[in-house]
C-alpha positions in Angstrom: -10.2 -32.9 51.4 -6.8 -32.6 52.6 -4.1 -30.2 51.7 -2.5 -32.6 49.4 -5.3 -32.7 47.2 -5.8 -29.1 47.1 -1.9 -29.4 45.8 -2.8 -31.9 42.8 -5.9 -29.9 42.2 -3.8 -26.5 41.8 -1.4 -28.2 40.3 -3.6 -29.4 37.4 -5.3 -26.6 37.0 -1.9 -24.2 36.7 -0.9 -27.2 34.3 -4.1 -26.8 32.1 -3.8 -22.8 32.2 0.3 -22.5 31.5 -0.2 -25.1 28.4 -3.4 -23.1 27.1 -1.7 -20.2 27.8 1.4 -21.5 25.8 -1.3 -22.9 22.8 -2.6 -19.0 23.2 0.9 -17.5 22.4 1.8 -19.8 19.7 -1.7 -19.4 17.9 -1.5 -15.2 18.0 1.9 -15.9 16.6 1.3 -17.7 13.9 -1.9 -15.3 13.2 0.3 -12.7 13.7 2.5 -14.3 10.9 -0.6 -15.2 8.9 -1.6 -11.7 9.0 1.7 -10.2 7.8 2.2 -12.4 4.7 -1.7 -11.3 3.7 -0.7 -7.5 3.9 2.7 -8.5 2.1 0.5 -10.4 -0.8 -2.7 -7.6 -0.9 0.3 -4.4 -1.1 2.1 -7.1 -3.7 -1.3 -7.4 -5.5 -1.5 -3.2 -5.1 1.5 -2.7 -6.7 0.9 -5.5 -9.4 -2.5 -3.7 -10.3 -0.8 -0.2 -10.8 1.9 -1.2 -12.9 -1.3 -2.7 -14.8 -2.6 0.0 -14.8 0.1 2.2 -16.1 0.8 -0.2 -18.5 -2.7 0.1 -19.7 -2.9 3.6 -19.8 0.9 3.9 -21.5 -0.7 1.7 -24.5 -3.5 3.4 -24.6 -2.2 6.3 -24.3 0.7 5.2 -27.6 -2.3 3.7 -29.2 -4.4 7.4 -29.6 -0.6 9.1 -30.3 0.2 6.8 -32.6 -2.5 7.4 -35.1 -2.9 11.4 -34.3 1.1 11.5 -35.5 0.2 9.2 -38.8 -2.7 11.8 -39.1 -0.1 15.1 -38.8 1.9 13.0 -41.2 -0.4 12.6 -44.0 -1.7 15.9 -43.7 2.0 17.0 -44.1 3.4 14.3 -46.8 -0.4 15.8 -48.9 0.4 19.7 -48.7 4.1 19.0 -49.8 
């Protein structure tokens, strides 16, 4: 095997490793990108469950006042 074969083999096989390589980069990348829009859309989904939440407990929570203040007021509205 001559030197100029050794030359087309390296040079194939830097080919194959620089375009994997390259494949490589742009596949972390677009994890990368894949992996921020899920931490976006799970702190989105966070947020979205909280407000829930407080919403839930604020009607809940005007739900028990509401009839504890109709309560006071009858008992008021019978001693006048």
């Amino acid at each position: 095997m001559g030197l100029a074969e050794l030359l087309d083999i390296f040079r194939i096989v830097w080919h194959l490793c620089r375009s994997h390589f390259q494949v490589a980069v742009r596949l972390k990348a677009a994890l990368d990108l894949v992996a921020k829009c899920l931490d976006i859309k799970i702190k989105a989904l966070k947020l979205l469950r909280l407000d829930v939440a407080t919403a839930a407990a604020a009607t809940t929570g005007a739900d028990i006042q509401g009839p504890k203040q109709s309560a006071r007021e009858a008992a008021s509205h019978n001693d006048r």
